[in-house]
C-alpha positions in Angstrom: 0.0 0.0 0.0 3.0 2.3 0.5 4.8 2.0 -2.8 1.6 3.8 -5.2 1.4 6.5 -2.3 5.0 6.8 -2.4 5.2 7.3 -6.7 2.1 9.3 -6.5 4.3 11.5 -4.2 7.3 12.0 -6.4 4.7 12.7 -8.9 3.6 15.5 -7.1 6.5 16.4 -6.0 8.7 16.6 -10.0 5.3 18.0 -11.2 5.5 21.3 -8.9 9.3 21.5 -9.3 8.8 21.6 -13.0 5.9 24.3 -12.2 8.4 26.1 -10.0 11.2 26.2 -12.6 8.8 27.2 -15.3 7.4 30.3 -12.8 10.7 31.1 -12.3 11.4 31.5 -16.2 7.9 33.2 -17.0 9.3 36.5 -14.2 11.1 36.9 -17.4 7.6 37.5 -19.1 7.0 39.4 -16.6 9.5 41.9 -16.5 9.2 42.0 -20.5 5.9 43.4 -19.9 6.4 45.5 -16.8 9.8 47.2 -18.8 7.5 47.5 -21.9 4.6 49.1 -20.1 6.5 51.3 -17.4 6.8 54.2 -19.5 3.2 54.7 -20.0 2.4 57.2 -17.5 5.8 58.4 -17.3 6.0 60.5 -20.9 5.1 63.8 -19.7 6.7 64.1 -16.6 9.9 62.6 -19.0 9.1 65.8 -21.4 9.6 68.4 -18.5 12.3 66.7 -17.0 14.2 66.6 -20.3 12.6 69.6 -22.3 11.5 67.1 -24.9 10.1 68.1 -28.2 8.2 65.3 -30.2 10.5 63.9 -31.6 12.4 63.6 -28.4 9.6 62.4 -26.8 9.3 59.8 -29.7 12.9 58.3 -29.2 12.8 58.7 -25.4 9.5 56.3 -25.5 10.7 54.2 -28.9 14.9 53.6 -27.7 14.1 50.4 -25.8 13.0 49.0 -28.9 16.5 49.3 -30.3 17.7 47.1 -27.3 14.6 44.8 -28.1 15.2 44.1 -31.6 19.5 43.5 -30.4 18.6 41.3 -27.8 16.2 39.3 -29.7 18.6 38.5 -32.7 21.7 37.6 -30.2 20.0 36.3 -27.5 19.5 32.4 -29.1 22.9 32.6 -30.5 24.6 33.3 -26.6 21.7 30.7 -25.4 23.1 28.0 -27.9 26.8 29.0 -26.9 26.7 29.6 -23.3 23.6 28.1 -22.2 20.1 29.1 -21.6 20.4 30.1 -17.8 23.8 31.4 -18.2 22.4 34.1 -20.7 19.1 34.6 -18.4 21.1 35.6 -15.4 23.1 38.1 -17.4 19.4 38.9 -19.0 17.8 39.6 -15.2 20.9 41.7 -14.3 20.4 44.0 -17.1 16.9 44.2 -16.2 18.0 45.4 -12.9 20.7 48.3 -14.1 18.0 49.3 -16.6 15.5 49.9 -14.3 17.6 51.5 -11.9 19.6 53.7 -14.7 16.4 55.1 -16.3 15.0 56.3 -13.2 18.3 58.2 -12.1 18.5 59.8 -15.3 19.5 63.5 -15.9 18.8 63.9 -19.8 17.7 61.9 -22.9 20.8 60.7 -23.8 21.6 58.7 -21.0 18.0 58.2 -20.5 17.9 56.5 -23.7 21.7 54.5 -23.0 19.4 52.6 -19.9 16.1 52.4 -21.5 18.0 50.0 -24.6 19.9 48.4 -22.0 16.7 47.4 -20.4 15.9 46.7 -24.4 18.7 44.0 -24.5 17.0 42.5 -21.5 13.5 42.2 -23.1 14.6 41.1 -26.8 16.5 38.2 -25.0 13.8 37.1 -22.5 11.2 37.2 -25.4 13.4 34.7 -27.1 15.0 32.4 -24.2 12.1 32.0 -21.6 9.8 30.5 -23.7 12.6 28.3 -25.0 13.9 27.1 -21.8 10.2 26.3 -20.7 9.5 24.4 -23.6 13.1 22.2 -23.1 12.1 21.6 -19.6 8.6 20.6 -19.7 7.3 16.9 -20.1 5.0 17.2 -23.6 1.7 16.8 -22.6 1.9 19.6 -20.3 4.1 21.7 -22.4 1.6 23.9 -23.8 -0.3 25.0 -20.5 3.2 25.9 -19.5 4.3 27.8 -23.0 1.7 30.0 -22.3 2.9 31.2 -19.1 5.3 33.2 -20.9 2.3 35.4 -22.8 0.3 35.5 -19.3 3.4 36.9 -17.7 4.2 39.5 -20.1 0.2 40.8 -20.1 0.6 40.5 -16.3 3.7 42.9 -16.1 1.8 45.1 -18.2 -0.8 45.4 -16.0 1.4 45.9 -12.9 3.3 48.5 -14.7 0.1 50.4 -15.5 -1.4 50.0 -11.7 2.2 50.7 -9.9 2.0 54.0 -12.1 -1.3 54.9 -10.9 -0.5 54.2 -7.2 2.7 56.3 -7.6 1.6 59.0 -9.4 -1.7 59.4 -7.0 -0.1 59.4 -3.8 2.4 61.9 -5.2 0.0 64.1 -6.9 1.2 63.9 -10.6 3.8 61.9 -12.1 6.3 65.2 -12.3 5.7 66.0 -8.2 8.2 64.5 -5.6 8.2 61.6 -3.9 9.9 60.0 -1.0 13.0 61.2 -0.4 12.7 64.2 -3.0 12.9 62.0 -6.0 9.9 62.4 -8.4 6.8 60.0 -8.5 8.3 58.8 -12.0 11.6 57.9 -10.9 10.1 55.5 -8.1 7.7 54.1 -11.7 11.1 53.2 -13.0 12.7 52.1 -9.5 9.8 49.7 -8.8 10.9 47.3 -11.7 14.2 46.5 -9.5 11.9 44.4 -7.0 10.5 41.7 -9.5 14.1 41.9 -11.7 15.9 41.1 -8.5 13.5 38.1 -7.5 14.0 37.3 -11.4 17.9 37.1 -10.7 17.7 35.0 -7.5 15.2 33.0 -8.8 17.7 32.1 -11.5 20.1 30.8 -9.4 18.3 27.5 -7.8 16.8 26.7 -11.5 18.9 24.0 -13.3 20.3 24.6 -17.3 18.0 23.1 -20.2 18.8 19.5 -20.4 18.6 20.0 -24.2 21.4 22.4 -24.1 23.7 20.1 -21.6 23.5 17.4 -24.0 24.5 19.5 -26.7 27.3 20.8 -24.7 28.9 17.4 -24.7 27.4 17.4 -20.9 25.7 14.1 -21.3 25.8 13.0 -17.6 24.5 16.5 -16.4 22.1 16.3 -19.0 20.8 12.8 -17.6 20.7 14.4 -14.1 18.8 17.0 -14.8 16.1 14.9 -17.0 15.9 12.6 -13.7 14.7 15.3 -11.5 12.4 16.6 -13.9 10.6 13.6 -13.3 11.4 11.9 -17.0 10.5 8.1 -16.5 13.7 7.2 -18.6 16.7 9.8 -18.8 19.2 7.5 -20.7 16.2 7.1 -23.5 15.7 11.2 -23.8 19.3 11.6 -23.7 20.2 9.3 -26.8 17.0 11.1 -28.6 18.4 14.2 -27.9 21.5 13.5 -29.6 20.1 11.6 -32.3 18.2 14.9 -33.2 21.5 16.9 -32.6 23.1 14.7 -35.4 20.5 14.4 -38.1 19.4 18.3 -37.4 20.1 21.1 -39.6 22.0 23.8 -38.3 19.2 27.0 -39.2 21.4 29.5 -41.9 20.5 32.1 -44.3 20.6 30.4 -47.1 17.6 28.5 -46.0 15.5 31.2 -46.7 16.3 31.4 -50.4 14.5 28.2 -52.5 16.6 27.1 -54.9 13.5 25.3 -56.9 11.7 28.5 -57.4 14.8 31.0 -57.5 12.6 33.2 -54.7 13.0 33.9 -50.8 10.1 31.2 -49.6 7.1 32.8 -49.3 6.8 31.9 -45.8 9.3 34.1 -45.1 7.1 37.3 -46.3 4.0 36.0 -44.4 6.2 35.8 -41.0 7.2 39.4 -41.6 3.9 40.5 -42.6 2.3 39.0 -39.1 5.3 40.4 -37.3 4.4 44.1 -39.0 1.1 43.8 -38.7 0.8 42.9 -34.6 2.5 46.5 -34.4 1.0 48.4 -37.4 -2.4 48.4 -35.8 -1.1 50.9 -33.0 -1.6 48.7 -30.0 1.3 49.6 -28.2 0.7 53.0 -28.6 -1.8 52.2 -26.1 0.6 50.4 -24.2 3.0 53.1 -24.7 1.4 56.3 -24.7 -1.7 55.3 -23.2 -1.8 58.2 -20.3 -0.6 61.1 -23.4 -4.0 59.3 -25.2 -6.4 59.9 -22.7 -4.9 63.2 -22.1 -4.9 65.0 -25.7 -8.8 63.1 -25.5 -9.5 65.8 -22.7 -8.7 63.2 -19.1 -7.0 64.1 -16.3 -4.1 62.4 -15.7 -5.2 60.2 -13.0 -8.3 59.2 -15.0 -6.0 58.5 -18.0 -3.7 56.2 -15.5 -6.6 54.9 -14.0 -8.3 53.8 -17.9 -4.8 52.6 -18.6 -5.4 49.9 -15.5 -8.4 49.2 -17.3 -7.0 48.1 -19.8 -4.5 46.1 -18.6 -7.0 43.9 -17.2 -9.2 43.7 -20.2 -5.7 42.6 -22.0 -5.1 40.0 -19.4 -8.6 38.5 -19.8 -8.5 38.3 -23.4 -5.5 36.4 -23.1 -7.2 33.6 -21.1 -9.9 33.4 -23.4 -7.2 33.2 -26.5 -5.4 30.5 -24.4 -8.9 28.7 -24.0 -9.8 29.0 -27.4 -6.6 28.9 -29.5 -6.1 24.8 -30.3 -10.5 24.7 -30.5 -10.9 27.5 -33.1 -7.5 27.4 -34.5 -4.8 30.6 -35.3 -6.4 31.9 -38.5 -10.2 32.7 -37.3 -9.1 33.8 -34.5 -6.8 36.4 -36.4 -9.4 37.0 -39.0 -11.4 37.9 -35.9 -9.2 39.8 -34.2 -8.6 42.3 -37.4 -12.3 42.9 -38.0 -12.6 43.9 -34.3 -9.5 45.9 -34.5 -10.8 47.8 -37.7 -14.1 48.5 -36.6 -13.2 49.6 -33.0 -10.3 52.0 -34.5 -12.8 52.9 -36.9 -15.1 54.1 -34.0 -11.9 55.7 -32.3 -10.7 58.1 -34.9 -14.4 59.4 -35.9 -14.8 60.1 -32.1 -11.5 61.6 -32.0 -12.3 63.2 -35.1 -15.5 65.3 -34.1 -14.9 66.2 -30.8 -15.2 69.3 -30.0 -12.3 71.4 -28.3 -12.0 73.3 -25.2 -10.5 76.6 -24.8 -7.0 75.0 -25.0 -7.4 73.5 -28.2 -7.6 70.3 -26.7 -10.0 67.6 -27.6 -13.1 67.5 -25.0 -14.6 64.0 -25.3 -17.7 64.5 -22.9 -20.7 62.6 -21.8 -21.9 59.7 -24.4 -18.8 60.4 -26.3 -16.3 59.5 -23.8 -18.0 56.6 -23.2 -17.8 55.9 -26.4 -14.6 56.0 -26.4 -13.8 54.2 -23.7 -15.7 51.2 -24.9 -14.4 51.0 -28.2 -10.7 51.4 -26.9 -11.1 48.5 -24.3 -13.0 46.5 -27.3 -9.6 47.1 -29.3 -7.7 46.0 -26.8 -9.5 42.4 -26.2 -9.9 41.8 -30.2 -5.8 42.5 -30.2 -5.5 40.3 -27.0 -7.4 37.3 -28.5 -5.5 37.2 -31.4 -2.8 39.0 -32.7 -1.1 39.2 -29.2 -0.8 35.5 -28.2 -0.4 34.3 -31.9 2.5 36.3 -32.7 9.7 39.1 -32.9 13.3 41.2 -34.7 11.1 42.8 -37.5 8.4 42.7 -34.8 10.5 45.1 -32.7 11.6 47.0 -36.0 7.5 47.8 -36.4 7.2 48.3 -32.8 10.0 50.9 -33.1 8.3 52.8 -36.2 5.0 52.8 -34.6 6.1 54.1 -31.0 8.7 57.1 -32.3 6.1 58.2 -34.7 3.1 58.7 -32.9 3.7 62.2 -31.0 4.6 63.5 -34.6 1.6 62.3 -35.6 -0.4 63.8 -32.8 1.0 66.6 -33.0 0.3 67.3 -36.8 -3.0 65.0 -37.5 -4.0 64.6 -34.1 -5.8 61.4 -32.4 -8.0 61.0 -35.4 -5.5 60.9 -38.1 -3.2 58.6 -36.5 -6.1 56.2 -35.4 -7.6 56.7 -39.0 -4.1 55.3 -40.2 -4.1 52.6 -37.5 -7.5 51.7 -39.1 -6.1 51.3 -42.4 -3.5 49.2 -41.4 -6.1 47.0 -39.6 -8.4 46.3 -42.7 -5.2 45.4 -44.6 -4.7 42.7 -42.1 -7.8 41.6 -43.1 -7.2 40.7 -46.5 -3.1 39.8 -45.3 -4.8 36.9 -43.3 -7.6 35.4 -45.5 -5.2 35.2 -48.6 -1.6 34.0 -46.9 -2.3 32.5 -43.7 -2.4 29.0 -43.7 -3.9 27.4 -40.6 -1.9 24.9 -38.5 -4.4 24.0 -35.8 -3.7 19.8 -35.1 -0.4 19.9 -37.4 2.8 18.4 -36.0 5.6 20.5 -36.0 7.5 17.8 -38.5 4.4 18.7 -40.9 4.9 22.1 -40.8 
């Protein structure tokens, strides 16, 4: 009677240690998001601080993605050369100087110097976390545990958005000091140094990817490793694992040219094209800009920081829903979906933003039915991006991201809210027509198929 109560134990027991390791990989996510979203709420005070004009504004908001785009096209590189926790400790440290950097700041350039260091530290964990909890994970759990990685980066969001709001409330505004003298928008910054140094420590009790062990020529380790994951025969995995490593193809550029057709594969322009299009739609101006949105739309700023908590949350539900619904409905509907509801919804936003009167400032004043308005049609956004194009979709990625983000004060400045969203729109309906023509759905495929 002991020895099923005793394997049911060990069970338990590999099953949360594999849960544990894979937590500790998703803070990765986590801080992704949190870095990402951090500056929303931050911009103006940023402007003063610096004497910013748009442009400046632009690149103060838009450097990180630099870093991003850096990160993510070294990061698997370093990962395959030094291993995956190696590079994810050196990952979580740059998270912390980042963080730290950007908040004691005196001007845009080294401003910008910590904002794409924090960059590096995203691009990399956007490649490497979801990797390492893929390597570690038995298969028939290793999807649930994927998607930790997505839920952690919409969760950082969120946390960036409601850390700003306490901040910026208790101090007043985001420009007026704080404890000890600094401002409220240093301490946004600051805050990111609690989660980055759990992140780091963290880091330290997980073990390396077996994968990369074996590949390392560190066979034994590897074996080791596999046996406290749980695996029910180590030596088996470990001679799979190097069978692969023999018989696989090393990824190179070439690849991407077929020689049969005398043309770069045309999967390669519908990777880019998803990759542009996640970004072209605007949604991290949202993410980024969110507080300057609801601003220039006639909100105070701690109704603006408050919406912006909003939607954080909407984005976090819509991610469970695209998590519940993703292998049922498959990739494509749900990104045909999503880029009707993000058409129609921006639609709705630049017509509001486009008719609204102005106050005596000049400034848009989005009042009674109209704000509300508003305010639905931006969360809708939000939830139609979040159950699609956010889970299902990164270096051109970050290039877009980058394009989007510098561009939108010029943009509000010279077409305001309803011309950028009227371009937003466009891009939207394009995705349409991107997804129903190239898109090929791989709901139930095998990743050998494919």
């Amino acid at each position: 009677m002991d020895k099923p109560s005793t394997a049911q134990d060990n069970a338990s027991r590999n099953q949360f240690y594999i849960l544990a390791i894979s937590a500790v990989a998703a803070l990765g996510g986590f801080l992704f998001g949190f870095d990402s979203g951090v500056i929303n709420g931050t911009v103006d005070a940023l402007n003063r601080a610096f004497h910013s004009s748009n442009l400046g504004s632009g690149f103060n908001v838009a450097s990180i993605l630099l870093g991003c785009a850096v990160g993510a096209f070294i990061a698997g590189t370093l990962a395959d050369k030094f291993g995956r926790r190696s590079v994810l400790i050196v990952t979580s440290v740059l998270f912390v100087l980042g963080s730290w950097g950007s908040g004691v700041a005196h001007g845009s350039l080294e401003f910008i110097l910590y904002r794409v260091m924090g960059g590096l530290a995203v691009g990399a964990a956007s490649i490497i976390c979801p990797a390492y909890i893929s390597e570690i994970a038995p298969s028939a759990v290793r999807g649930r545990l994927a998607s930790l990685q997505q839920l952690a980066i919409v969760l950082g969001l969120f946390f960036a958005f409601f850390s700003n709001y306490l901040f910026a409330g208790a101090a007043g505004t985001a420009a007026s000091p704080f404890w000890f003298g600094f401002q409220a928008w240093q301490w946004m910054f600051w805050a990111e140094i609690i989660p980055a140094a759990v992140f780091l420590l963290g880091l330290l009790f997980i073990p390396e990817s077996p994968r990369y062990l074996v590949a390392a020529n560190r066979a034994e380790t590897g074996r080791t490793v596999l046996a406290r994951l749980g695996h029910p025969d180590p030596n088996k995995k470990v001679r799979e694992i190097q069978e692969t490593l023999r018989m696989g193809h090393k990824p190179r550029v070439s690849d991407l040219y077929d020689p049969l057709i005398k043309k770069i594969r045309p999967i390669l322009w519908v990777g880019i094209g998803l990759a542009a299009f996640q970004q072209l739609v605007g949604i991290n101006v949202v993410f980024y800009y969110g507080e300057v949105l609801w601003r220039a739309a006639g909100f105070s700023e701690a109704n603006a920081l408050l919406q912006n908590v909003i939607s954080g949350a909407v984005n976090i539900g819509s991610t469970f829903v695209a998590i519940a619904l993703v292998d049922h409905l498959g990739r494509k509907p749900l990104l045909i979906f999503g880029s009707i509801g993000m058409a129609l919804t921006l639609c709705a936003l630049a017509l509001i933003f486009a008719s609204a009167p102005l106050d005596e400032h000049g400034k848009l004043a989005l009042t009674g039915s109209a704000g509300l308005s508003a305010l639905i049609a931006a969360n809708a956004y939000i939830f139609c991006f979040g159950v699609s194009w956010g889970p299902v979709m990164w270096v051109v990625q970050w290039m877009s991201n980058f394009a989007i983000t510098m561009t939108f004060p010029i943009l509000l400045g010279a077409f305001g809210l309803g011309g950028a969203y009227g371009l937003y729109t466009v891009f939207a309906a394009v995705s349409i027509v991107f997804v129903m023509k190239l898109v090929r759905e791989t709901k139930g495929k095998p990743l050998e198929d494919m």
